[in-house]
TORPA-4810 file (N, C-alpha, C, O; in nm, 3 decimals):
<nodes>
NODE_1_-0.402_11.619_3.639_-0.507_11.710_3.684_-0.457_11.854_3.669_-0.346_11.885_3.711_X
NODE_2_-0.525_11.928_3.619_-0.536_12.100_3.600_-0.493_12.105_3.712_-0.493_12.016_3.797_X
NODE_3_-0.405_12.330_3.729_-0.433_12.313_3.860_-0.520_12.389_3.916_-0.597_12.444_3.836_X
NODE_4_-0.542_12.422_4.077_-0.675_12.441_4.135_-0.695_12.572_4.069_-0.816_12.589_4.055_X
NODE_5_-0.640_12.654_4.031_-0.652_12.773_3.986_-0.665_12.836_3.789_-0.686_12.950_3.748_X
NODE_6_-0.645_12.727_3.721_-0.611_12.755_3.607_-0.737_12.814_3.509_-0.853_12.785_3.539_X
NODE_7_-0.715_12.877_3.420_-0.826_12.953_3.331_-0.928_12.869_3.320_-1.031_12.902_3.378_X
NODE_8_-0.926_12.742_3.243_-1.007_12.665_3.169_-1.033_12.579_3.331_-1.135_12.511_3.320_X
NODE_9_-1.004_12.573_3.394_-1.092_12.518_3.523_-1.179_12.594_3.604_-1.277_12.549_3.664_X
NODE_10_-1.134_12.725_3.601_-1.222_12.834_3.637_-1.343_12.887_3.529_-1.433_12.963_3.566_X
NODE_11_-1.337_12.854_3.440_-1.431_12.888_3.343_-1.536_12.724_3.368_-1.657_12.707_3.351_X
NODE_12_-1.464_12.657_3.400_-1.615_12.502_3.425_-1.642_12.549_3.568_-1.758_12.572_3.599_X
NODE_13_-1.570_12.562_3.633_-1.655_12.587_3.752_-1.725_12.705_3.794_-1.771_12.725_3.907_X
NODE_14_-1.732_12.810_3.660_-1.808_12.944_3.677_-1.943_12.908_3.580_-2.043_12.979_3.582_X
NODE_15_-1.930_12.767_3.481_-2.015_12.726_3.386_-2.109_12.653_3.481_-2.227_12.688_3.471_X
NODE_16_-2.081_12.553_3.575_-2.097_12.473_3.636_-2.229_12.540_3.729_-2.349_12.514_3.723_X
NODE_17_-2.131_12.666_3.844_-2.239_12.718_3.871_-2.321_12.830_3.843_-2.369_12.890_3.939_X
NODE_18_-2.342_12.865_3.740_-2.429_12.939_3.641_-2.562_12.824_3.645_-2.663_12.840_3.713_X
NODE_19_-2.535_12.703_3.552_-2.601_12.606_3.545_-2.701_12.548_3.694_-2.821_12.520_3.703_X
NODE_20_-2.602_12.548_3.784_-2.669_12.486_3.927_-2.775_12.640_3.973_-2.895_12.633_4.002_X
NODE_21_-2.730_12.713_3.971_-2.796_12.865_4.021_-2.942_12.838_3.917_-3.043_12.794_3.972_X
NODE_22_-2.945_12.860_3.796_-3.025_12.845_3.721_-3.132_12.747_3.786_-3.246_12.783_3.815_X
NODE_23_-3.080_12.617_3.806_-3.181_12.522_3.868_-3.227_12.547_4.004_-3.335_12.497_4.033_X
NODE_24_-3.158_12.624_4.105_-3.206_12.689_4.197_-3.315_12.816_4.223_-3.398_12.843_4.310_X
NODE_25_-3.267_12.881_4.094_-3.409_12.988_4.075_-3.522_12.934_4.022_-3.632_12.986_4.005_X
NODE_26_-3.471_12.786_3.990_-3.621_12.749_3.947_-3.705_12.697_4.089_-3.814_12.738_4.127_X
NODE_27_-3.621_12.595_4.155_-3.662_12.547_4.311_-3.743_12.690_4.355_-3.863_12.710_4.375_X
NODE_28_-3.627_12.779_4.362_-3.714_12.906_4.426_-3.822_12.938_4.391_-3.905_12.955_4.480_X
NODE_29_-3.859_12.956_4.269_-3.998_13.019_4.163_-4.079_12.932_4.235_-4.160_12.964_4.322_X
NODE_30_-4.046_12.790_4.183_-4.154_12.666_4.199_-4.189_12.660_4.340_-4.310_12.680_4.354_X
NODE_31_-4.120_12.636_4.464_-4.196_12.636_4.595_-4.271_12.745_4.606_-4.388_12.732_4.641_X
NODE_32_-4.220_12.869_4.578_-4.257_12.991_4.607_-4.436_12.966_4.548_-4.534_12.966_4.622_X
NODE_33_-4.437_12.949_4.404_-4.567_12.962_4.375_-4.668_12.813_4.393_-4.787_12.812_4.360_X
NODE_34_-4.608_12.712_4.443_-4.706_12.601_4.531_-4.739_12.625_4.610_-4.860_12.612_4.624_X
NODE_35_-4.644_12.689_4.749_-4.712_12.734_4.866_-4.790_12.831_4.838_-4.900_12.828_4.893_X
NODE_36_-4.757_12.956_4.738_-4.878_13.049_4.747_-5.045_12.999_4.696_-5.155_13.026_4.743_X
NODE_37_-5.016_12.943_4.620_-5.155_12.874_4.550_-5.198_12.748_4.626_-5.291_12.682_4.579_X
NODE_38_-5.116_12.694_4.784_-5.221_12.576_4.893_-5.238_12.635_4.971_-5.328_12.590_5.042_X
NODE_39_-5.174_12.773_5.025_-5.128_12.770_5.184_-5.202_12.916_5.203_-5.189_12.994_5.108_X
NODE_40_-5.274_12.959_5.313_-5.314_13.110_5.301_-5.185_13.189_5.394_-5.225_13.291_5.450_X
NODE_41_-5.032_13.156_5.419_-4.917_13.135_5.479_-4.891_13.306_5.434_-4.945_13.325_5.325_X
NODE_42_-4.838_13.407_5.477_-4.838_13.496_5.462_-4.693_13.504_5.392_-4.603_13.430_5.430_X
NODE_43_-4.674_13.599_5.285_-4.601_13.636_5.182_-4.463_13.591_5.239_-4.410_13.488_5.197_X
NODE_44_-4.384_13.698_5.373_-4.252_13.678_5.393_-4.231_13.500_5.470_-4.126_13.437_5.476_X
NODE_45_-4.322_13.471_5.503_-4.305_13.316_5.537_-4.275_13.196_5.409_-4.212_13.091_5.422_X
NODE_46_-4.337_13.246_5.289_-4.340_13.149_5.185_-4.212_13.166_5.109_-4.145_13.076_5.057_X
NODE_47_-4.179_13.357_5.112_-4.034_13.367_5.054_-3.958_13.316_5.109_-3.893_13.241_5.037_X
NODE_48_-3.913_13.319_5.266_-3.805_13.232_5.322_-3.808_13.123_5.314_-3.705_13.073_5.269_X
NODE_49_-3.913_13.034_5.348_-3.895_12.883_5.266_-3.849_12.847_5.125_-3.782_12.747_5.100_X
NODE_50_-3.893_12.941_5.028_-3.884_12.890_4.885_-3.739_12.949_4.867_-3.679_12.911_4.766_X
NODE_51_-3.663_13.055_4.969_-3.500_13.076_4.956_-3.393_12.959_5.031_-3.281_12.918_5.000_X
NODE_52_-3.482_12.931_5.138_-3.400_12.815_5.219_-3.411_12.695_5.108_-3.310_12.633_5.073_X
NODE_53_-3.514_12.672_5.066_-3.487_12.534_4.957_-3.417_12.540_4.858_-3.376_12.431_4.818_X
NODE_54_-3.377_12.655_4.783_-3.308_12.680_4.709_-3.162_12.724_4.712_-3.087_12.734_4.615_X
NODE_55_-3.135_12.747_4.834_-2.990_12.803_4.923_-2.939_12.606_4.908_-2.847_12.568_4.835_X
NODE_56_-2.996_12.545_4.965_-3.008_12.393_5.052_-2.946_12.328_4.899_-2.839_12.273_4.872_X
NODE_57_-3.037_12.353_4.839_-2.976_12.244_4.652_-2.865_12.316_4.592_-2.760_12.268_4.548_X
NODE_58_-2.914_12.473_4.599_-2.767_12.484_4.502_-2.650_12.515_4.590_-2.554_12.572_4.537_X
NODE_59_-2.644_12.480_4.746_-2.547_12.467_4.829_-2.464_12.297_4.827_-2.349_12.259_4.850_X
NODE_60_-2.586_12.235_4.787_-2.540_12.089_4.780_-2.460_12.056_4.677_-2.353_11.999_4.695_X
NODE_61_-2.508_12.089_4.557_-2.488_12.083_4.372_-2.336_12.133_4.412_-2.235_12.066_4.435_X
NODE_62_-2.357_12.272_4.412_-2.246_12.352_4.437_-2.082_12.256_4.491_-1.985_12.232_4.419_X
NODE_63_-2.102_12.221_4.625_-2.031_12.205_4.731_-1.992_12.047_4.670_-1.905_11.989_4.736_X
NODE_64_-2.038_11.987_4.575_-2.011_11.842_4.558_-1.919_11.835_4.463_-1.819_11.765_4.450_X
NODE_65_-2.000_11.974_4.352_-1.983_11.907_4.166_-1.902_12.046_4.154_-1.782_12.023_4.139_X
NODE_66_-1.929_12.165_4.156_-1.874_12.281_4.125_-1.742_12.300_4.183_-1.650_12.330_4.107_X
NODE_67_-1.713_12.283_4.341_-1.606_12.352_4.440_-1.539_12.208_4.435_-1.416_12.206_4.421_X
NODE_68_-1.597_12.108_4.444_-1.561_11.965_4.501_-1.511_11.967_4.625_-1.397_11.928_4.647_X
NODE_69_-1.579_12.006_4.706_-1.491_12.039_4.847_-1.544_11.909_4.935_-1.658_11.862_4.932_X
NODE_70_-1.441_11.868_5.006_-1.472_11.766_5.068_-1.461_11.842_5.249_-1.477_11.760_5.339_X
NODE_71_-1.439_11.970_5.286_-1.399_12.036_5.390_-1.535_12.009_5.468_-1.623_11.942_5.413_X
NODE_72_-1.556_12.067_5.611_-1.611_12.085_5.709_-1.770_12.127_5.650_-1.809_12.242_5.631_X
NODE_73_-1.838_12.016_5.630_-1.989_12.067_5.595_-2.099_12.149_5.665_-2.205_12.183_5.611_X
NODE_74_-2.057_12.182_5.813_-2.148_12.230_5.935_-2.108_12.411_5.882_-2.175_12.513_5.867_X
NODE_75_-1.958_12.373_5.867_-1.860_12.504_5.877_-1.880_12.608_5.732_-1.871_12.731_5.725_X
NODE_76_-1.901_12.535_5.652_-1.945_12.604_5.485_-2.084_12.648_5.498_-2.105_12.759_5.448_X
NODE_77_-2.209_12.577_5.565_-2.319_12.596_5.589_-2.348_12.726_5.698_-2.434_12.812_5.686_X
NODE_78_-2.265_12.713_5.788_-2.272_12.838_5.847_-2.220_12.978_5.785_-2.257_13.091_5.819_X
NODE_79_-2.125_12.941_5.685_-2.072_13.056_5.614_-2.172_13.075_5.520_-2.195_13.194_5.496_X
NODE_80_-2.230_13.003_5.468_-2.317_13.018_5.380_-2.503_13.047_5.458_-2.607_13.060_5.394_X
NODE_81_-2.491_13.049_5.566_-2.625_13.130_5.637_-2.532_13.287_5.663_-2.600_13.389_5.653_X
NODE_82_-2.419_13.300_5.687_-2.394_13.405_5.736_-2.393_13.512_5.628_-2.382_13.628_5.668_X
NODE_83_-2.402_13.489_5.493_-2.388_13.580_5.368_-2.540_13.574_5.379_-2.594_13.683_5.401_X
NODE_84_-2.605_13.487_5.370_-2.778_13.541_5.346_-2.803_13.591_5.461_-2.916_13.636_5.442_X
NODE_85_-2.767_13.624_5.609_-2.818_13.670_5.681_-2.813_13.829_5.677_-2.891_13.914_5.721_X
NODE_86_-2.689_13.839_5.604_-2.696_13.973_5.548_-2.787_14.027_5.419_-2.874_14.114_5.415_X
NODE_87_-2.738_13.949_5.322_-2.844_13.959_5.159_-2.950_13.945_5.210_-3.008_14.050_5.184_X
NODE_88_-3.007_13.890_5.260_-3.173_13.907_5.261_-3.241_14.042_5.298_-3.325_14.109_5.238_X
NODE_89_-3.156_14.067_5.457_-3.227_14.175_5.489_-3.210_14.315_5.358_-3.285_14.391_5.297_X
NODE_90_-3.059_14.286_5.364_-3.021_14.393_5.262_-3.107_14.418_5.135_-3.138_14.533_5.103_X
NODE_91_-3.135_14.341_5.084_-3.233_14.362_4.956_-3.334_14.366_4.888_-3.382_14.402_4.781_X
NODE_92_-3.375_14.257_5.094_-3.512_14.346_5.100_-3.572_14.498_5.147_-3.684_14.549_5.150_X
NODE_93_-3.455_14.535_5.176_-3.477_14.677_5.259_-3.470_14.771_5.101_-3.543_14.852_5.044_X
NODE_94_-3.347_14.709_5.073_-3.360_14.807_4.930_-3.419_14.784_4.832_-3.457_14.883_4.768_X
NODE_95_-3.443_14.689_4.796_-3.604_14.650_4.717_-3.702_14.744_4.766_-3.737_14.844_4.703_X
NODE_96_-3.740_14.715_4.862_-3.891_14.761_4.920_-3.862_14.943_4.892_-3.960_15.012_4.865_X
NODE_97_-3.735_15.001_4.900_-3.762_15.105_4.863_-3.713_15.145_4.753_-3.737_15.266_4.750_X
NODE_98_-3.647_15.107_4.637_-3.654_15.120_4.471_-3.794_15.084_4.466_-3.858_15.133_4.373_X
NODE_99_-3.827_15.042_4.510_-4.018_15.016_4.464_-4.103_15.136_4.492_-4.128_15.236_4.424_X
NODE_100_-4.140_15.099_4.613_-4.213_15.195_4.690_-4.191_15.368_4.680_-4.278_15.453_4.663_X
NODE_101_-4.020_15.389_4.700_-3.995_15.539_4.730_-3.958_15.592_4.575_-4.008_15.693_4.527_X
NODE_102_-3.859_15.502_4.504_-3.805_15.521_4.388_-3.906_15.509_4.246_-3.894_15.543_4.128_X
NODE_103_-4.004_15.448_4.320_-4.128_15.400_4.160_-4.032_15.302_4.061_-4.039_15.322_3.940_X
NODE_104_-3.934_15.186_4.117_-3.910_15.119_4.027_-3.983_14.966_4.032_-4.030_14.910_4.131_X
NODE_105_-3.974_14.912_3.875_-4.099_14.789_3.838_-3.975_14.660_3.975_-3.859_14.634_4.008_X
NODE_106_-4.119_14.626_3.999_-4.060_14.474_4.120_-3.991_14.414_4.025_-3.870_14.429_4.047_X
NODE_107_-4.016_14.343_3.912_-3.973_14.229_3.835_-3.846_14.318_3.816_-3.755_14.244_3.853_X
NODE_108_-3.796_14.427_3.782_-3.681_14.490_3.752_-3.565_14.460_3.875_-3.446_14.431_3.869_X
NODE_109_-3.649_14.479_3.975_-3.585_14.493_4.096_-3.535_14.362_4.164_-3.442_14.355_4.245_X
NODE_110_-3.622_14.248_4.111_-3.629_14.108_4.165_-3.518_14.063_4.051_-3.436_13.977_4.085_X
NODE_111_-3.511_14.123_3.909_-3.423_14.033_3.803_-3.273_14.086_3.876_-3.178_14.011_3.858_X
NODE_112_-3.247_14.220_3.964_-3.100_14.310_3.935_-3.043_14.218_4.100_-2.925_14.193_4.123_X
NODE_113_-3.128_14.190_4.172_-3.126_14.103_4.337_-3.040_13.984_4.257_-2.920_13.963_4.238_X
NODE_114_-3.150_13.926_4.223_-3.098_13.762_4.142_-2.943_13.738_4.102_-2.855_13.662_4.141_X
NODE_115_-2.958_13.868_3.979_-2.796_13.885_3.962_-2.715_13.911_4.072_-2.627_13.834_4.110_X
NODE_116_-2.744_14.019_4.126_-2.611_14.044_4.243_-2.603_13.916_4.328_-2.490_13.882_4.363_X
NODE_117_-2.703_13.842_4.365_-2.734_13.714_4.395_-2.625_13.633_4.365_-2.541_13.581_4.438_X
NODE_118_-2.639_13.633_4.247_-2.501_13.526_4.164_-2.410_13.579_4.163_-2.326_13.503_4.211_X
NODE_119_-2.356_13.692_4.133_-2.204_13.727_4.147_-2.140_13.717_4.300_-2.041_13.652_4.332_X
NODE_120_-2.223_13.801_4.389_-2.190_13.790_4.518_-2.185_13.636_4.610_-2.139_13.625_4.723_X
NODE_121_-2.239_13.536_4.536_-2.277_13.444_4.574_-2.155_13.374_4.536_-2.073_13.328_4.616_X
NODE_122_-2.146_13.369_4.393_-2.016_13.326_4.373_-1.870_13.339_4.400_-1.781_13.254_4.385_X
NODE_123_-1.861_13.484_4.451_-1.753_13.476_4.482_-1.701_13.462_4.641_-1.587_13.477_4.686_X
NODE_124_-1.855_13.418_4.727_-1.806_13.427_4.818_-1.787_13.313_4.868_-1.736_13.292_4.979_X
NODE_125_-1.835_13.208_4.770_-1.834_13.066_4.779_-1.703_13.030_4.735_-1.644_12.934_4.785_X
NODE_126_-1.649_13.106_4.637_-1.522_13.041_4.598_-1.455_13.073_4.668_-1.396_12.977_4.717_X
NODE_127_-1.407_13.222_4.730_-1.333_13.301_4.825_-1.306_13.260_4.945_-1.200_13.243_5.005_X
NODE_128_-1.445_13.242_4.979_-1.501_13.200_5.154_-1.521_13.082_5.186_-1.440_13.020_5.256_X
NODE_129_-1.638_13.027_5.139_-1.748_12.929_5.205_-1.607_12.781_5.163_-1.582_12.696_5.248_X
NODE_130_-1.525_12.779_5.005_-1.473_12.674_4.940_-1.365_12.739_4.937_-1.294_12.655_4.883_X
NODE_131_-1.288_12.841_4.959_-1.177_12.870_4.927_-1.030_12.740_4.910_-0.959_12.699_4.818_X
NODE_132_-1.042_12.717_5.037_-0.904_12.613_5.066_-0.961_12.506_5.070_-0.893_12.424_5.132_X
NODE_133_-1.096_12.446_5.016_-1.113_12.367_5.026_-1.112_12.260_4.883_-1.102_12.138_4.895_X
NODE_134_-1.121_12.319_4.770_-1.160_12.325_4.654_-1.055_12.221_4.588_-0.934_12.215_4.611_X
NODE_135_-1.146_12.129_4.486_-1.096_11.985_4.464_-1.037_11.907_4.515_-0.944_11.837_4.475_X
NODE_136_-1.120_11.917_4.670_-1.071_11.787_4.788_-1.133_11.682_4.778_-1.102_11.608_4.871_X
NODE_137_-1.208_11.636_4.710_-1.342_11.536_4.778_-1.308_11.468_4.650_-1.271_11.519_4.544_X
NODE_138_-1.336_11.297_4.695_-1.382_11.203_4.618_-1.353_11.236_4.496_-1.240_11.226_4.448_X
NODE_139_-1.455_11.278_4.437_-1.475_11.309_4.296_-1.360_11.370_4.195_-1.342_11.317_4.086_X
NODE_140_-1.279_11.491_4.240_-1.164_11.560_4.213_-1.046_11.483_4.238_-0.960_11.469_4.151_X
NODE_141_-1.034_11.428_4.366_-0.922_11.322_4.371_-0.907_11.182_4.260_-0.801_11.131_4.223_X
NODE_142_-1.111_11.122_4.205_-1.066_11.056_4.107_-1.044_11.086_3.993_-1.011_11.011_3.902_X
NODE_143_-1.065_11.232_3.989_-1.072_11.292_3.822_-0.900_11.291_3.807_-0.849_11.257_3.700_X
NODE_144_-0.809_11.334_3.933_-0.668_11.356_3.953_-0.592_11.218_3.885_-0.483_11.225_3.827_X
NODE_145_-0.673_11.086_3.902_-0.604_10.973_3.901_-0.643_10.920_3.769_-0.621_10.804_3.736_X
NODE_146_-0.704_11.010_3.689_-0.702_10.956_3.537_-0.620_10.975_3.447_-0.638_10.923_3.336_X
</nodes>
């Protein structure tokens, strides 16, 4: 087995979650625009659902296949509400005013979130949420024994 740190293992697990994120902005898009088109549910209610479902999968994907962490699942989940409890407000505050005060396009503003989304996301998952935990679980231990 590689070790936990090496180039070409860090490049699959930066491939890995690129890939899982991707399928998460889709979760996001997709709830986001079902509830808007059944529900007369007001705007910031439908965004936090369609972010919690998408936090929830690519926290799962992530935490299984990407980090392989077999560590404290209550304890990563709380680390991982405690970074969106900040990002959210944060970018919606500054969103709402690159829009509003600055005259910049939403979709501009929603594509540059997304990204910082993923970088910040990533590294705080590898850093933080998986740091010491990373190729503990099942899966990494049988990849070790091949």
């Amino acid at each position: 087995m590689e070790r936990n740190g090496s180039s070409r293992e860090e490049l699959k697990r930066t491939l890995k979650f690129v890939l899982f994120s991707a399928s998460a902005g889709i979760i996001e898009f997709g709830s986001f625009t079902l509830l808007e088109s059944v529900t007369n549910w007001d705007y910031w209610v439908i965004h936090i659902i369609s972010i919690v479902l998408s936090v929830l999968w690519n926290f799962t994907l992530n935490r299984e296949f990407t980090f392989r962490s077999a560590g404290n699942v209550p304890a990563a989940m709380l680390k991982t509400a405690a970074f969106y409890a900040v990002f959210i407000p944060v970018t919606t505050v500054l969103g709402d005013w690159l829009t509003k005060t600055c005259g910049w396009n939403e979709f501009a503003v929603k594509a540059l979130t997304m990204l910082l989304n993923f970088v910040t996301e990533y590294l705080y998952d590898r850093f933080v949420v998986f740091g010491k935990s990373i190729d503990t679980n099942r899966r990494a231990r049988m990849k070790g024994n091949e």
